[in-house]
N, C-alpha and C positions, 0 to 999 in steps of 0.2 A: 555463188550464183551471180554477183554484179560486180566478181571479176571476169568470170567467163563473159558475160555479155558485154561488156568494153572491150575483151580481147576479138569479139567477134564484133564490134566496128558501133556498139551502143553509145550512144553517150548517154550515162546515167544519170547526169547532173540536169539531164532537160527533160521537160515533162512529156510523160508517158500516158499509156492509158491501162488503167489496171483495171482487170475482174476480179471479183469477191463473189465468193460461191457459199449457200447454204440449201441445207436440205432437209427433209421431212415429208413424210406420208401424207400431213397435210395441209395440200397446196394454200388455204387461205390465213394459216401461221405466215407462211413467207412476204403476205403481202403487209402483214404486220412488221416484221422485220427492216423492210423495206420504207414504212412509212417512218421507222427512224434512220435508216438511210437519207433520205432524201433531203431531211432536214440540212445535211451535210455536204448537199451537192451533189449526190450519189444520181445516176441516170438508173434506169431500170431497162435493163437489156433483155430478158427475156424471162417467164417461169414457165418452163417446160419440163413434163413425164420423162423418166428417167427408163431408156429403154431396159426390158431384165433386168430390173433393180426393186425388184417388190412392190412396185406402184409410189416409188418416192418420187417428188417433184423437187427442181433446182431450179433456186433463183440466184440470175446472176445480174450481179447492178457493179455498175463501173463509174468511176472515175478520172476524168484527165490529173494527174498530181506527178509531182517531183519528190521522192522517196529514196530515201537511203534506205541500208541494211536493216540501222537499227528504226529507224520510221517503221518500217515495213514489219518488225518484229513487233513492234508496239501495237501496230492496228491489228496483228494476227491474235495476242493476249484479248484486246478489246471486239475483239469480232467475236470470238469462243465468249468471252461475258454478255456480249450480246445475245448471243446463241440463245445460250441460259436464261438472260431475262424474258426471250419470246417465246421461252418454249418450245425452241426450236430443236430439232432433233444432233444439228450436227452443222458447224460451220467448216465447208469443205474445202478450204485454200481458195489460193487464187491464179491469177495468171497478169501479161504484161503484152503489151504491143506497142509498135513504136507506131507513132505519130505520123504520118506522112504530109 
């Protein structure tokens, strides 16, 4: 994945802005989730209803950081234990955007 996006003109090595997704039925777990997010710099980008998804709600909280492969593998392990400690039903990956 972070060769592909250097060969499509990324520079990896400079900071990004990442999303981290989780999910659960219910929405006021997430805001728990997030209040240990936040400790960490984590923005809270949105918690919105999951359309035709059962009534799950997803919160996504992002950060600006600079992440390699294995960074990125590490916080994915540590976000699933997160998951678990809040009760959360499901931490659902993430996503990336460049910086403009």
């Amino acid at each position: 994945m972070f060769l592909d996006m250097a060969k499509n003109g990324w520079d990896t090595n400079s900071p990004m802005k990442w999303g981290f997704f989780f999910c659960d039925k219910e929405k006021d777990k997430l805001y728990g989730v997030f209040a240990e997010l936040e400790e960490s710099g984590y923005t809270l980008e949105d918690i919105y209803q999951v359309e035709d998804n059962d009534g799950y709600w997803k919160l996504n909280a992002t950060k600006i950081d600079t992440l390699t492969a294995e960074k990125l593998h590490k916080r994915n392990l540590a976000f699933n234990e997160l998951a678990d400690y809040c009760d959360v039903e499901i931490y659902d990956g993430w996503d990336v955007e460049r910086i403009k």
